[in-house]
C-alpha positions as CSV (number, residue, x, y, z in Angstrom):
1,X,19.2,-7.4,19.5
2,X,20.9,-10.1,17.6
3,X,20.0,-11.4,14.5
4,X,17.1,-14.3,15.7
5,X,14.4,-15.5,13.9
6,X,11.4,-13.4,14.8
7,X,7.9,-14.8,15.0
8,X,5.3,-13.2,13.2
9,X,1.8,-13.3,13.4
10,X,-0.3,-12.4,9.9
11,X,-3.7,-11.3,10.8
12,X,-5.9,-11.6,7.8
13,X,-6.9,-14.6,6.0
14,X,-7.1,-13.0,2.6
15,X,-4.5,-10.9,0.9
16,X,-2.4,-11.6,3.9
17,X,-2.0,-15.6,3.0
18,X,-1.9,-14.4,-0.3
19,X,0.9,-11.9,-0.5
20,X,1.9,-11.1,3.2
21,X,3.3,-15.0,4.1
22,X,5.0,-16.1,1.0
23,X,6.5,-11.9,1.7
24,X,7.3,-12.6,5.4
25,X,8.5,-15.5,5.3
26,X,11.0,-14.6,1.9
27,X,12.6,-11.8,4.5
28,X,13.5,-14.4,7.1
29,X,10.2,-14.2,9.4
30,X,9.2,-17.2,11.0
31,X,5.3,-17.3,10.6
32,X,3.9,-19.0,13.6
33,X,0.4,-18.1,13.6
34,X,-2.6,-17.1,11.2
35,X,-5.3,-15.2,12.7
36,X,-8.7,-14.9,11.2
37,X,-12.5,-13.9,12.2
38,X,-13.9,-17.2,10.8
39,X,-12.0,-20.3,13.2
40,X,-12.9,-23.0,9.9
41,X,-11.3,-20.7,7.6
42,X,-8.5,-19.7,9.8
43,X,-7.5,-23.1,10.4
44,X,-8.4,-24.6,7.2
45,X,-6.1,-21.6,5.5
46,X,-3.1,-22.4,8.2
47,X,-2.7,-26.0,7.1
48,X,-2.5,-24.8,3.1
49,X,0.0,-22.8,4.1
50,X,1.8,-24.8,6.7
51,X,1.4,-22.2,9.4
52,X,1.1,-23.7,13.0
53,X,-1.2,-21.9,15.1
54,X,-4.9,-21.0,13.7
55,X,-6.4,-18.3,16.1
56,X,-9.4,-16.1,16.0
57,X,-7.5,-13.2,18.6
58,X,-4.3,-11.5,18.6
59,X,-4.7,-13.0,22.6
60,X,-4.9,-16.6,21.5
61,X,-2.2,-16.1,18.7
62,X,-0.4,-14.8,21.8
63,X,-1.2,-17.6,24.0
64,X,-0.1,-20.5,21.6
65,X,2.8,-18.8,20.0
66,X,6.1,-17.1,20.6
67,X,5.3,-13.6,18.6
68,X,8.1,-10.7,18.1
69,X,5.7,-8.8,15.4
70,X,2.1,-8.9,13.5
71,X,1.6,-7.9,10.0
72,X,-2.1,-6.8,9.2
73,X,-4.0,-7.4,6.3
74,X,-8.1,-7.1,7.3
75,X,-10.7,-4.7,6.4
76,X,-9.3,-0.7,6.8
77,X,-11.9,-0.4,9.7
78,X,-10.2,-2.6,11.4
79,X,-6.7,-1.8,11.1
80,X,-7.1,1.0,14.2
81,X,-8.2,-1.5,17.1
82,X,-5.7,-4.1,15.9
83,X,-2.5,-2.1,15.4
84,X,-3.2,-0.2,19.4
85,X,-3.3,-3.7,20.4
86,X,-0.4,-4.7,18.9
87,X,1.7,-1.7,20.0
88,X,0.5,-1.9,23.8
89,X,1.6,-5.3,23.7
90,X,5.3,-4.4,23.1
91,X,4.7,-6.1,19.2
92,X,5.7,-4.7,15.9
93,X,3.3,-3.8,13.4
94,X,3.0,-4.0,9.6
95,X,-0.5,-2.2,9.2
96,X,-1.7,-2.8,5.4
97,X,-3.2,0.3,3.7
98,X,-5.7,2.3,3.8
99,X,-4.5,2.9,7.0
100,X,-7.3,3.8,8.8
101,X,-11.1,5.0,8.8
102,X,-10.2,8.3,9.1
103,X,-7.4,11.0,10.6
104,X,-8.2,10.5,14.2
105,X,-7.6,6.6,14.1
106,X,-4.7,7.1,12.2
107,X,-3.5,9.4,14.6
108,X,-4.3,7.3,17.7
109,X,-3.0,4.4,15.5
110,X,0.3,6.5,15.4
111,X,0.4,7.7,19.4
112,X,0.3,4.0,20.5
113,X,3.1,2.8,18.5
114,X,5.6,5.7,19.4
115,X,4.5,5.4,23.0
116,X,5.4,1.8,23.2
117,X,8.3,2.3,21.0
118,X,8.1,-0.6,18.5
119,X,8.8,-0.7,15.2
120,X,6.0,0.6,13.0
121,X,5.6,0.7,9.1
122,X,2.3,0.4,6.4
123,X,2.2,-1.7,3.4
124,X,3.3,0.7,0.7
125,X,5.4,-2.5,-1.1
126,X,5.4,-0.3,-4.4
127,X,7.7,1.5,-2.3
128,X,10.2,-0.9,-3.4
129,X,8.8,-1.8,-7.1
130,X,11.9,-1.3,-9.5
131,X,10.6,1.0,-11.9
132,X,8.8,3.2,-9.0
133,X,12.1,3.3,-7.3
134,X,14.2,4.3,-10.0
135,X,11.7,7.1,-10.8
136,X,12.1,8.7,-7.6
137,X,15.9,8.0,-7.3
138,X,15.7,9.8,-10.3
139,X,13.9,12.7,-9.6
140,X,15.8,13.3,-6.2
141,X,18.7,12.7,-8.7
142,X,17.6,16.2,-10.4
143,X,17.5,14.7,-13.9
144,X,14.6,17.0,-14.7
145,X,15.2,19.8,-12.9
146,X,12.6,20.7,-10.5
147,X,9.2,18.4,-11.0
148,X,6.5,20.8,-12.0
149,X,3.6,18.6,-14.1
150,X,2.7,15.0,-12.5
151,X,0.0,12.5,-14.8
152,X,-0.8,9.1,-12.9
153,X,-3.6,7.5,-14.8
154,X,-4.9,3.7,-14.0
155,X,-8.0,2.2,-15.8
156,X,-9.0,-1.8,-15.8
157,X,-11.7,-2.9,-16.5
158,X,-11.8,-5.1,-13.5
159,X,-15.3,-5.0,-12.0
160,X,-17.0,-3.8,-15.2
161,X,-18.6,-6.9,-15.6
162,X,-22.0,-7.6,-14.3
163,X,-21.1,-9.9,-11.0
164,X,-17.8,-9.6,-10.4
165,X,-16.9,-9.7,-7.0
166,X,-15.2,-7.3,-4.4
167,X,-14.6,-7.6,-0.6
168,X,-17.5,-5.8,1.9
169,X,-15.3,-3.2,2.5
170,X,-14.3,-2.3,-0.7
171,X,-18.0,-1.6,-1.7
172,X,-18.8,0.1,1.3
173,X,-18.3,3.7,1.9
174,X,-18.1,3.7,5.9
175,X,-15.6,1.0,6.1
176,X,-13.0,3.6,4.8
177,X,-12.6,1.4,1.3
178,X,-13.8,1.8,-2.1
179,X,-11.1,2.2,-5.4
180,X,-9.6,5.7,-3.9
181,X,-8.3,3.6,-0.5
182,X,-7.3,0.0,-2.3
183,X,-5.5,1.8,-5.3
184,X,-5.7,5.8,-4.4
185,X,-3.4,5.1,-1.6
186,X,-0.6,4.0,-3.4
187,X,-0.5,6.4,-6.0
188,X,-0.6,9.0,-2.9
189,X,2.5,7.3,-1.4
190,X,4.5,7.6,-4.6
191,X,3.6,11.5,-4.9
192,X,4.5,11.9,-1.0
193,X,7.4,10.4,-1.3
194,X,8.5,11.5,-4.8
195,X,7.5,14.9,-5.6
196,X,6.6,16.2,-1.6
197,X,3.6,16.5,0.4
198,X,-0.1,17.5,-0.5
199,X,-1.3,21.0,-0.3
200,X,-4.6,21.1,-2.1
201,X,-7.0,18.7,-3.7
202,X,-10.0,19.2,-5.9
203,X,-11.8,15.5,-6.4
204,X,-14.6,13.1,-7.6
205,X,-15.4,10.2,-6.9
206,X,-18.1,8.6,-9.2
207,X,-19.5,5.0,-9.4
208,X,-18.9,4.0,-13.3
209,X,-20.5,0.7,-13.0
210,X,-23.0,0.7,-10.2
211,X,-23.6,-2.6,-7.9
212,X,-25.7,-0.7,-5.5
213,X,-22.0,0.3,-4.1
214,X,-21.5,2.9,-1.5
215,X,-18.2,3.5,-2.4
216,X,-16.7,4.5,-5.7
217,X,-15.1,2.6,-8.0
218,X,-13.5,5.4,-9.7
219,X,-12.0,8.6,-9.0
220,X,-10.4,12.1,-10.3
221,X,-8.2,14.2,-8.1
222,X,-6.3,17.5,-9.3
223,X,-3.6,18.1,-7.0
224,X,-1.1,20.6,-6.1
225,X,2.0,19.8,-3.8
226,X,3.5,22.2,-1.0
227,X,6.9,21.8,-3.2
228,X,5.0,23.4,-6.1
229,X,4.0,20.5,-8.5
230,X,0.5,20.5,-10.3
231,X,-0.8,17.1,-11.1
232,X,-3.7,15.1,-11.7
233,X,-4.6,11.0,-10.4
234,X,-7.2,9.5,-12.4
235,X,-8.5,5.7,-12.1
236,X,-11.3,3.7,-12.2
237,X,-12.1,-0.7,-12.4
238,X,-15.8,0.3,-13.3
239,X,-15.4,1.5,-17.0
240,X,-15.0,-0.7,-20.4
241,X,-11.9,-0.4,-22.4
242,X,-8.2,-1.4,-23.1
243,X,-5.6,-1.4,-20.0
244,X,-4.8,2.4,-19.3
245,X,-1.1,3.0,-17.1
246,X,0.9,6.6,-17.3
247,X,3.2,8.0,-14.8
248,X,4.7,10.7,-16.2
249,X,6.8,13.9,-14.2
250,X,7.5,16.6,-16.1
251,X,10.4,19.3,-14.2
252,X,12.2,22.0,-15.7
253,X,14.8,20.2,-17.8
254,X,13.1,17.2,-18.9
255,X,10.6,14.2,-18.4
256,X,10.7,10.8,-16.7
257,X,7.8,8.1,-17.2
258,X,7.1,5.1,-16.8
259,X,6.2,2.1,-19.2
260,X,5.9,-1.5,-17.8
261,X,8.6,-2.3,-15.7
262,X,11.4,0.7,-18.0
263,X,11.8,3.8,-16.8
264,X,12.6,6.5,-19.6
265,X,13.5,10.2,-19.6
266,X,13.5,12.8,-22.4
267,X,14.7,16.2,-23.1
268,X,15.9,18.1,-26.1
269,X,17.9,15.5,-27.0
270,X,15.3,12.8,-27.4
271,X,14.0,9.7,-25.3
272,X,16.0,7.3,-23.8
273,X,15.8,3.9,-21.1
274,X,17.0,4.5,-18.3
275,X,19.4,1.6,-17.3
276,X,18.0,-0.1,-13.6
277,X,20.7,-0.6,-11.0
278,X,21.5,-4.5,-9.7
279,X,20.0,-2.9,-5.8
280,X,16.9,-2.1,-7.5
281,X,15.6,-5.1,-9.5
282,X,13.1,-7.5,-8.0
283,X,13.5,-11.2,-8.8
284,X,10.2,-12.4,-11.2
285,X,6.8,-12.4,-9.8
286,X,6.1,-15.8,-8.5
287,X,1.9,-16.4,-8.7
288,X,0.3,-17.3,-5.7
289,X,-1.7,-20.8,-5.4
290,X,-4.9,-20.0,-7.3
291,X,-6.8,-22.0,-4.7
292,X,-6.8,-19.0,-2.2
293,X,-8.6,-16.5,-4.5
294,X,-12.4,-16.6,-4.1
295,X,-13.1,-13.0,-5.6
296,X,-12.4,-10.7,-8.5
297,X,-10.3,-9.0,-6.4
298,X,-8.0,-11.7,-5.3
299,X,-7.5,-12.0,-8.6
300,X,-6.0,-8.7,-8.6
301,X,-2.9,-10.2,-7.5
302,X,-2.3,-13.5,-9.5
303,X,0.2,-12.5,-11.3
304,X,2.6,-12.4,-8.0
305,X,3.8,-8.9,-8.7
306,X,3.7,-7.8,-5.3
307,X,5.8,-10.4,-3.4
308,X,9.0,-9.4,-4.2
309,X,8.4,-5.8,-3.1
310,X,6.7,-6.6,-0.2
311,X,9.5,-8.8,0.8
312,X,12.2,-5.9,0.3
313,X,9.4,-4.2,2.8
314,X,9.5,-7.1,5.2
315,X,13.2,-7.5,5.3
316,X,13.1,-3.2,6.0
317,X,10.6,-3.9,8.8
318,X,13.2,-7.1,10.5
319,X,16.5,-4.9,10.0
320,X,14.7,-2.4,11.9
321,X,13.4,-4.1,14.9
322,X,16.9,-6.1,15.0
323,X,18.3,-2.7,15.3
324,X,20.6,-3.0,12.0
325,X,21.2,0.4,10.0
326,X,18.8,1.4,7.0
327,X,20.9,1.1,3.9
328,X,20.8,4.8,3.0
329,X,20.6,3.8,-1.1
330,X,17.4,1.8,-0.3
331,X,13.9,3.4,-0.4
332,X,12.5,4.9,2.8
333,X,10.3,2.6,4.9
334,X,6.8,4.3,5.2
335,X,5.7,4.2,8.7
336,X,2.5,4.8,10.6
337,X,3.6,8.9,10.5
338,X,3.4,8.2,6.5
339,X,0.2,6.8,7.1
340,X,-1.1,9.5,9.0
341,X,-0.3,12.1,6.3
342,X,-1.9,9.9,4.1
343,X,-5.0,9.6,5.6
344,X,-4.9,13.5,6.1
345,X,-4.9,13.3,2.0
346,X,-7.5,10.5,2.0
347,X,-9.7,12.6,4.0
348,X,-9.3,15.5,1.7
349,X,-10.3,14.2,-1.1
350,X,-13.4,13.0,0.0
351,X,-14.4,15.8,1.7
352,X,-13.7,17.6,-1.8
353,X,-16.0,14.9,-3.9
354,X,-18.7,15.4,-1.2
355,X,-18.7,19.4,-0.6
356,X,-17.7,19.9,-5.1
357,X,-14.8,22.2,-3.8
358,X,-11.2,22.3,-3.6
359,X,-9.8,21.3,-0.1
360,X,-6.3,22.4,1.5
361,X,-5.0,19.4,3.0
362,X,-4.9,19.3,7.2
363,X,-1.5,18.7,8.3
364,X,-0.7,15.5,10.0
């Protein structure tokens, strides 16, 4: 294929005008259409961002607009009708995470896309954060040795408040959200794809500050990897107290963590910065307009800090369906296979918090 503009469809009013257009559109898409459940909305949220087709159906998108690809960003219960959609109809799909309800929709999700052979990845843009990438460059680097002790910790105090304000799917258990699939997720994506796949999860997953939620807001999950690293993931947005971020792998000759955007590594010489390559920075965060956030967890993502990864992801996603080499320096797309092992995780761990036992994870 040559190297045409491709017309993309975002499908998701929400976190997909907020982070997927500005993304898309960075990478060199060409965003003809905004589809949404609400037509006011949809249309209202088109014209702010100068898209020009509003639809309420991938069909009507389809109708009104030349479309090469979709990118979706709506509720995870969703994500397993709209991506077999996409796929049958020859389009490319972007599928946000948590990727699906549960393993068998990921795994259908997965079947449709290879058997109409389009181009298929998930929204893991941390993927392609600088100090996340140079961590696992790093590690596959051997700089410790081999990884044996991983620590990922997360607390904000986001929705400790009394009425702060989530999405219906984060709060609700059977629409495959809650704080282990908006946040758990990526923190599983970095372990995949740094330290190896799950073997063995033992979890919780409590409600700190309780809304009548029935999902959690928090979570624990002790870990062991089939390559033989121990580690725990603990986060919660329900719990008082001062902003709480660790990663830290510890291997056999030394330890890598991060702090802010640095990477660092010690051993018995001491602690040093690791210096971050020119392919791995990320231009500034750019804020999104404040006028599209209508919750507290919109405001998650006010500061901009995901654009620039996502677009790395975005321009990933258009070398591939334009049938242009993967840079082999660059960090590995994750595709709907990634989000199938994920979800195998995903399902793990809740089976874990529910039966109070440790559970060997299925393989995808």
């Amino acid at each position: 294929m040559t190297d045409k503009t491709l017309g993309l469809a975002v499908i998701g009013t929400g976190f997909g005008c907020i982070t997927h257009v500005p993304a898309f559109r960075d990478s060199g898409f060409e965003v003809r259409a905004l589809v949404g459940r609400d037509r006011d909305r949809t249309v209202d949220r088109a014209e702010r961002m100068g898209i020009p087709h509003a639809a309420t159906s991938l069909d009507e998108a389809l109708s009104v607009a030349d479309i090469d690809a979709v990118t979706i960003a709506t509720p995870p219960h969703t994500h397993a009708a709209l991506a077999v959609e996409a796929a049958e109809r020859g389009l490319h799909v972007v599928c946000e995470k948590p990727f699906a309800a549960d393993l068998s929709e990921a795994r259908a999700m997965l079947a449709a896309a290879e058997k109409s052979d389009v181009v298929h990845m998930i929204g893991t843009e941390f993927r392609y954060a600088s100090p996340q990438a140079l961590l696992t460059r790093q590690i596959r680097s051997g700089a410790i040795g081999a990884p044996r002790l991983a620590t990922f910790l997360m607390h904000l105090p986001l929705f400790a408040a009394e009425g702060s304000e989530a999405p219906g799917w984060w709060t609700d258990a059977s629409s495959g959200g809650g704080w282990l699939g908006a946040q758990g997720t990526h923190m599983i994506d970095q372990i995949r794809s740094t330290l190896g796949e799950f073997e063995m999860v033992s979890a919780g997953l409590p409600v700190v500050a309780d809304r009548g939620q029935s999902a959690e807001d928090s979570f624990t999950v002790h870990f062991r990897t089939t390559t033989g690293v121990d580690g725990v993931l603990q986060s919660t947005v329900g719990a008082w107290g001062p902003l709480l971020m660790t990663t830290r792998i510890a291997g056999t000759l030394g330890t890598l963590s991060i702090n802010g955007d640095k990477v660092f590594h010690a051993d018995a010489t001491g602690e040093h910065e690791v210096p971050m390559p020119a392919d791995l920075s990320n231009p500034a965060p750019q804020p999104p307009p404040h006028d599209l956030f209508q919750t507290t967890y919109d405001w998650m993502h006010s500061t901009g800090l995901d654009r620039a990864p996502y677009a790395r992801l975005a321009d990933a996603f258009r070398r591939r369906i334009l049938g242009q080499a993967p840079d082999p320096n660059e960090p590995p797309a994750a595709t709907f296979r990634d989000g199938v092992a994920g979800q195998a995780v995903l399902d793990a761990i809740r089976r874990s918090a529910r039966e109070g036992r440790s559970v060997r994870v299925e393989a995808p």
